[in-house]
Each structure stands twice: as C-alpha cells, then as structure tokens.
C-alpha positions in Angstrom: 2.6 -15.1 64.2 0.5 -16.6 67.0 -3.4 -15.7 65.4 -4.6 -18.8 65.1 -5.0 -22.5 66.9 -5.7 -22.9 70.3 -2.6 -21.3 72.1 -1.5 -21.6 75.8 -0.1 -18.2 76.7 1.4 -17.7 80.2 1.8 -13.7 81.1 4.6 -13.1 83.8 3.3 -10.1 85.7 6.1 -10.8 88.9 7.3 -7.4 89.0 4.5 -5.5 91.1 1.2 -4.3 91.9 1.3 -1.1 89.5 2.8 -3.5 86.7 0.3 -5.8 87.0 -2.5 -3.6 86.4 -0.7 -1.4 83.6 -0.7 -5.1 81.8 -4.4 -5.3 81.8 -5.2 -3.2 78.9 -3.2 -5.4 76.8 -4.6 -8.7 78.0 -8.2 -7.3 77.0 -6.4 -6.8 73.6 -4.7 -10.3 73.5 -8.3 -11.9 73.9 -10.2 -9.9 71.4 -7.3 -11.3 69.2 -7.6 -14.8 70.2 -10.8 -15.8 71.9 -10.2 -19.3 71.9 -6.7 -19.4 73.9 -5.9 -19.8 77.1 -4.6 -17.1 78.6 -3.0 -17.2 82.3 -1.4 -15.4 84.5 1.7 -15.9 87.0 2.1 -13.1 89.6 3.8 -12.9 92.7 2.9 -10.9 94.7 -1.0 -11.3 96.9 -2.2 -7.6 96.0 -1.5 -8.2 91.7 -3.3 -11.9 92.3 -6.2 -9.9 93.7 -5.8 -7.7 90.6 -5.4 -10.1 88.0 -7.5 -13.0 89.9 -10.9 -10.6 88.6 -9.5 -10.3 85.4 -12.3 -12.0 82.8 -10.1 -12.2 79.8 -7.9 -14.7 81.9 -8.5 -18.4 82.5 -6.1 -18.7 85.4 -3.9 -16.8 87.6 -0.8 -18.6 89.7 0.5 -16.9 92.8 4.2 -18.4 93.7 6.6 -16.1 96.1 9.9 -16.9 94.4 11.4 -14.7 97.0 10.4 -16.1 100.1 10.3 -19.8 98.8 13.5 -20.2 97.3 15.3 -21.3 94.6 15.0 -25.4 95.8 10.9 -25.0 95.6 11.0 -22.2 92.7 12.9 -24.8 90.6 10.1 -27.4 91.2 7.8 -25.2 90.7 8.5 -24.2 87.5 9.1 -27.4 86.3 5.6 -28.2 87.1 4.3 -25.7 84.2 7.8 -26.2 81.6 6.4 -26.7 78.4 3.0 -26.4 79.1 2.9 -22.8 76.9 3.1 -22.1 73.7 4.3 -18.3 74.6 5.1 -16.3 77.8 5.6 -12.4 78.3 7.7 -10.8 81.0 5.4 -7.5 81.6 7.0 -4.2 81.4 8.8 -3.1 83.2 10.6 -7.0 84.7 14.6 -6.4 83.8 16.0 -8.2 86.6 17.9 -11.6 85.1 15.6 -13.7 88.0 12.4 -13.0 85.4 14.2 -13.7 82.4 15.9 -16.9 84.0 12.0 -17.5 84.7 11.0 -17.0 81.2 12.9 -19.1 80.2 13.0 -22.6 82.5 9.2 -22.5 81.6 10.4 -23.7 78.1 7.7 -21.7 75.6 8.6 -21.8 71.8 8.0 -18.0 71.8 8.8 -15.6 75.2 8.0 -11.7 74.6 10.4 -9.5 76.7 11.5 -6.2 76.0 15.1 -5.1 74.7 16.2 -2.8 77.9 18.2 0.6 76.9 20.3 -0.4 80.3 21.8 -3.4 81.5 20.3 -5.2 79.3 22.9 -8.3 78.8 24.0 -8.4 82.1 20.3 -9.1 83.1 20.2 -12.0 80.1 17.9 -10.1 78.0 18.9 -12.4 75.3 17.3 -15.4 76.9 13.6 -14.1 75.3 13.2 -14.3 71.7 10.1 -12.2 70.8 11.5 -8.5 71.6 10.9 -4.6 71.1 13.0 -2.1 72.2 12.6 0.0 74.6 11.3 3.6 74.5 12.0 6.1 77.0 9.4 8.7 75.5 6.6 5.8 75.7 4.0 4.9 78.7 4.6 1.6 80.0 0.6 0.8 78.8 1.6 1.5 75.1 5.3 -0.5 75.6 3.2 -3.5 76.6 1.0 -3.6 73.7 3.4 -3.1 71.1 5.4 -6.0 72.8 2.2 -8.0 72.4 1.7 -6.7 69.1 5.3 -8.6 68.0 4.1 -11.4 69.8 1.0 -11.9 67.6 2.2 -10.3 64.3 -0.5 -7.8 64.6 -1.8 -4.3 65.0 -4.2 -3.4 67.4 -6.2 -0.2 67.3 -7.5 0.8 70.7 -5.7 1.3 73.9 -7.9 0.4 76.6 -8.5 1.3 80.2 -7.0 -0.3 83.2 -9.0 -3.3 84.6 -9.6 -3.3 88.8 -13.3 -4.2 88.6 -14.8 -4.2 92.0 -17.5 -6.3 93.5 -20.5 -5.7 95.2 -19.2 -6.5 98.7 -16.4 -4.2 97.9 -19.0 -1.5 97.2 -20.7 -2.7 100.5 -17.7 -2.5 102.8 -16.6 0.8 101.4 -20.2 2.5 102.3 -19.7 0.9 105.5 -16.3 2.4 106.1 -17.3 6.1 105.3 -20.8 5.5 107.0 -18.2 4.9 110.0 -15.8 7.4 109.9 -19.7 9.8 109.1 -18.5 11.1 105.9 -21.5 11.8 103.9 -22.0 11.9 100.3 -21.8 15.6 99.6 -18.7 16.5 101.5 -15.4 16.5 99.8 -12.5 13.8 100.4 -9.4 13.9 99.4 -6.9 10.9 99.7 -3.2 11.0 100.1 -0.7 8.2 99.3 3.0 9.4 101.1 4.5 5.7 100.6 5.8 3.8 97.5 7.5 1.1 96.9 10.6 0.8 99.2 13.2 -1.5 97.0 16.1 -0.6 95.6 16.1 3.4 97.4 13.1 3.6 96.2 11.8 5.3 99.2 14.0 8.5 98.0 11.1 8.9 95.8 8.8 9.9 98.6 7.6 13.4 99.1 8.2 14.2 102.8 5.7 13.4 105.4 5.6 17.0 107.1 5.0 18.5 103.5 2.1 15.7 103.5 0.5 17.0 106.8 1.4 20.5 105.6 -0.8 20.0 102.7 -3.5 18.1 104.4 -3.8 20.8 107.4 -4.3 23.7 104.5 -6.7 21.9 102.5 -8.8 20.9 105.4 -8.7 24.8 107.2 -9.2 25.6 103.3 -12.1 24.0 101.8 -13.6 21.5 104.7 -12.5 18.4 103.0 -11.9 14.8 104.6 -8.0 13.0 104.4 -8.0 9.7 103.8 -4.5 8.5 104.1 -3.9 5.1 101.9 -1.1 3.1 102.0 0.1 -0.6 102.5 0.6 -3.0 105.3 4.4 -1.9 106.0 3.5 1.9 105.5 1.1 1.9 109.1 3.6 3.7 111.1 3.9 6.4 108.0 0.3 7.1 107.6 -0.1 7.4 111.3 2.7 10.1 111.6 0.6 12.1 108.5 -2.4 12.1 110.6 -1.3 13.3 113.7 0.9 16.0 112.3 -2.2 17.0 110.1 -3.8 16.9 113.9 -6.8 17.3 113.2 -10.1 14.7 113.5 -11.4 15.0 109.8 -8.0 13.2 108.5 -8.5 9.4 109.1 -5.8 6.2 107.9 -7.3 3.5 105.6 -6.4 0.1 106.1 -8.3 -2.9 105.0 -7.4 -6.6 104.7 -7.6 -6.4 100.7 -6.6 -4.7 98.0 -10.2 -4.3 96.7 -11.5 -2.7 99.4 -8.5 -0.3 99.8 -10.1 1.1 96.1 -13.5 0.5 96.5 -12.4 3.6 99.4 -10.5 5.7 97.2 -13.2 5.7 94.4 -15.3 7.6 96.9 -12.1 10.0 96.3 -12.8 13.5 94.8 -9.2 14.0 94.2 -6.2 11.4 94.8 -2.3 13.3 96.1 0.2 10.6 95.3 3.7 10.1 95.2 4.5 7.3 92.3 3.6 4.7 93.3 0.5 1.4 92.9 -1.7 3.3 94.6 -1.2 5.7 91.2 -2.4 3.1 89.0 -5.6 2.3 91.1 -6.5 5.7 91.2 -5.9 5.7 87.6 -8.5 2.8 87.6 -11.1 4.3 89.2 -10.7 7.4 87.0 -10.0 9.4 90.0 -8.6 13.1 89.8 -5.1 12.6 90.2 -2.2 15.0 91.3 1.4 13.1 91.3 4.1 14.1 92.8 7.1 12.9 91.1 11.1 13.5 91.5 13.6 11.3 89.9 10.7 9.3 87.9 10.4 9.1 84.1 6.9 10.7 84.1 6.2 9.7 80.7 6.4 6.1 81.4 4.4 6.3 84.4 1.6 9.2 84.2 -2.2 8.5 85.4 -3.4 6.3 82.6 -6.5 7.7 80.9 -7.7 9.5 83.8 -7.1 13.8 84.6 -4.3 14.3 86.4 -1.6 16.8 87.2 1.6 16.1 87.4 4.2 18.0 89.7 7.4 17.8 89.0 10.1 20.7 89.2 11.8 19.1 85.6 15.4 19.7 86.2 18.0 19.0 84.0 19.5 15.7 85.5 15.7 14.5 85.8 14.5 12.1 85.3 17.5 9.6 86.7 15.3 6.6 87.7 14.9 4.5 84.7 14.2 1.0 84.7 17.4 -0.9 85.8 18.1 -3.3 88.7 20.8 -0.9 90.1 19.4 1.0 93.1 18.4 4.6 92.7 21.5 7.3 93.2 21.5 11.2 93.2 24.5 12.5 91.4 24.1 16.1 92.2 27.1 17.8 94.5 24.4 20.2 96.3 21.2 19.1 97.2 20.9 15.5 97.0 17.1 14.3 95.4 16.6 18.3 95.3 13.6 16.9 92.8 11.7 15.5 95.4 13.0 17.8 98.0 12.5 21.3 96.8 8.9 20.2 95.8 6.9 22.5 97.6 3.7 22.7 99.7 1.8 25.4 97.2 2.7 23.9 94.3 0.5 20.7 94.9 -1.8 23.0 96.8 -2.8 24.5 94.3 -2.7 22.0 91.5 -5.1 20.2 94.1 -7.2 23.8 94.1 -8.0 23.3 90.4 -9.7 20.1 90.6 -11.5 20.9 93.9 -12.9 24.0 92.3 -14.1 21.9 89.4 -16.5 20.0 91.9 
C-alpha cells in the first residue's frame, strides 16, 4: 500500500501518443489519492511530452528518445534517475521487454506493469512486481486504473475524462486557421484521419485512401460540409493524395508545428472519420462525434472514451487478431487477406457519418 508519506512516483508513458493520453484519467485519480507526492512522467515521444507536459496533476515530465539515442546514452540516462522513485508504472499497453528492462534499471521498490495474455515471459514481464492481468473485454482507460488501483491498495470510484487541455494561443491559432481557409462558424466540418501508426504492419489497419476520397467527395456533394484531413508529419504525402482525389476546393490538409494546435483544429470538428489511431483519442478529448473505422483491432480496448461514437467494424469471426503483442500484425485468412479493413465499405461509414450530421 502506497497511501501515505511523501512518495516519488515515476509513470512510464514510452509507448505512444494515444497511450499517453488514455493514462491521464488515472493520473488525475493517483493525485486525488495522494496530493502530496510527486508524481512525474517519462515519455518518449515529442507529441505525448506535449500531452503530458499540460498535465496539472504532474510535477515533471522527462522526454528521452531511447530509440534514436541508443543504448550507450539510454544506459546513462537512466542511471541518472535509478533510485530516485519509490514506484514506477509501465502504462498500458507497453509489452515490449525494452519497457520492462526500463522499469526496472530505474530501481523502484514497487514497478506496476500488467500481466500480458501473450508473450508475456519472453518480454520479461516478471521483472515488475505490482501486476494485474490482463483483460481482453476491458478499455485500456479502465486496465490502467485498476493497475494503479494494486499499486495503491485502493479503490477508486470515478473514471474520468481524457486530459488534452488547450491554451489560449491554441484557441487563437486555430480561429486563425479556419478564418484562413474562410470556414465560418455555422457551416459544417468534418475531419478525416486515413493514417495510424505505421509499426509493426500497423499500416494494414488503414482504411484505403480512395474509399477516404470516396467518402469525402459524397459528403461534400451531400450536405456542403468542409474536409479537414489530419494527420502527422510522415502522413503529408497521404493526406495530400485524399484531397486531390476528393478534388474538390472545400477539402483542405491540416498540418501545424504542434500537437496542440492540430486539436485545437479538430475541436472545431462537427464529426471526426478515423481509422484507429492517436488522432482517435484526441478526438475522444475534445468530446468530438466520432465514427472509427476499425479492422483487425480489439475495439473494446480502444473505443472513443466517454465521447459518442460509432464504430464500424464488419465483426468477423477471426476478428479481432491485433492484440497487444510485439509480434507484427498477420492475416491468417486463405481468401481475402485484412478482408476487415478491406471489405469495409463507402456507405457504411456514410451513413454512420449521416446520423450525427443530421443530429446538428
């Protein structure tokens, strides 16, 4: 039990944007339980330091590429901060042995990980010593605070929101942007996300571009609505293809030099189109109308968190195969490979999409 005494906690959030964020409800939890620790953060990668970095239940957020530096200056690194915590948490979902080698060089008497259904041992799950196993029925929101429940020896009774609060300058560049691109307030916009993350085949989770432009050309002959297409710094060439398929001037790309901005955008949203992906989470966030598009994905771990969505999904028999494990993801099916993603079609987010645009 860790309620009581000043406590140095150190939470591991090294696995991703979208991981980053789903970690925040329990952090608000973890400092209503102990006001007086201190409570930091480790992230690595820049868009979950501009997350976490806003965060006002943390006292400090580190930002260390372990990837790009090394193993020589990871190494030093960590021994800069070993023994300096009284606990640490690997967030879920971080099963790759590099976290829990992490977890474990930084020395705390207590490290929170969970117990993996797969590959657990061979990613030296048994390095972390506060556990909970994992639940393939449970959102990655409500894993992370039972695992911080153990941690503590406590119950908590709330499940709070997802934490990206933006700042006024973020609010100032996104009127800017629109005022721009002379979208007004009354008309409707609609933002698309086609990209997610690209490790491991993760880019097999994509819903096609065409089908993208497909969609976006229908909604705009449709109902007069703006496109927005969102994505990252390595998905420029992917938007750009959307947008001149949809060929048409009242679909525009987003790109911005920070994360903030980026949601400060899609807030303007009236509806977000998504693939799984960070951009999911954001939305999620800004308690945007969401409709997900998912294939192989476990959609009960992942699903808009406390925000209206739809999800589409054709729920085949062999789905969902991507679960959390370092191997990449593989179709097994002899006839059409990622027929979930594939077979998805056109009308079937169309008019999930028509729901909540005939709500406004």
């Amino acid at each position: 039990m860790l309620l009581s005494g000043n406590l140095k906690i150190l939470i591991l959030a090294l696995s991703g944007i979208g991981d980053a964020l789903m970690f925040t409800p329990s952090i608000k939890l973890i400092r209503k339980a102990l006001p007086e620790a201190q409570i930091d953060a480790l992230v690595m990668f820049r868009g979950a330091k501009e997350i976490l970095e806003r965060n006002r239940n943390l006292n400090n957020v580190y930002h260390f590429d372990f990837i790009k530096r090394g193993a020589p200056a990871s190494l030093k690194f960590l021994l800069t901060i070993r023994y300096k915590y009284d606990a640490t948490i690997n967030v879920y979902p971080s099963n790759r042995k590099e976290y829990n080698i992490i977890n474990f060089l930084i020395g705390a008497e207590k490290r929170a990980a969970v117990r993996y259904l797969r590959k657990d041992s061979q990613n030296f799950g048994a390095l972390n010593n506060v556990r909970i196993t994992e639940n393939d029925n449970m959102h990655n929101v409500i894993t992370n605070i039972r695992l911080c429940e153990k941690l503590l020896g406590t119950k908590f009774n709330e499940e709070p929101e997802l934490e990206f609060p933006l700042t006024l300058e973020d609010e100032i560049y996104s009127a800017a942007f629109l005022n721009q691109l002379k979208i007004s307030n009354d008309e409707l916009v609609i933002g698309f996300h086609p990209g997610c993350a690209v490790l491991k085949n993760h880019t097999k989770r994509r819903w096609e571009p065409e089908k993208f432009a497909q969609l976006g050309r229908k909604i705009i002959n449709e109902f007069g609505a703006k496109i927005l297409i969102f994505g990252g710094p390595d998905e420029e060439s992917l938007k750009e293809t959307i947008r001149l398929l949809i060929e048409s001037p009242d679909a525009y790309n987003v790109t911005t030099n920070h994360l903030s901005e980026t949601a400060a955008i899609m807030k303007r949203c009236n509806l977000f189109v998504t693939n799984d992906s960070s951009l999911m989470h954001i939305a999620a966030a800004m308690k945007l109308n969401t409709v997900v598009i998912i294939g192989p994905t476990n959609q009960k771990y992942i699903y808009p968190w406390n925000t209206e969505h739809k999800i589409i999904s054709l729920n085949l028999d062999c789905s969902p195969c991507f679960v959390y494990s370092p191997r990449p993801l593989i179709c097994f099916r002899d006839d059409v490979k990622f027929k979930c993603i594939k077979e998805l079609t056109v009308n079937m987010v169309y008019n999930a999409a028509t729901e909540f645009v005939v709500k406004k």
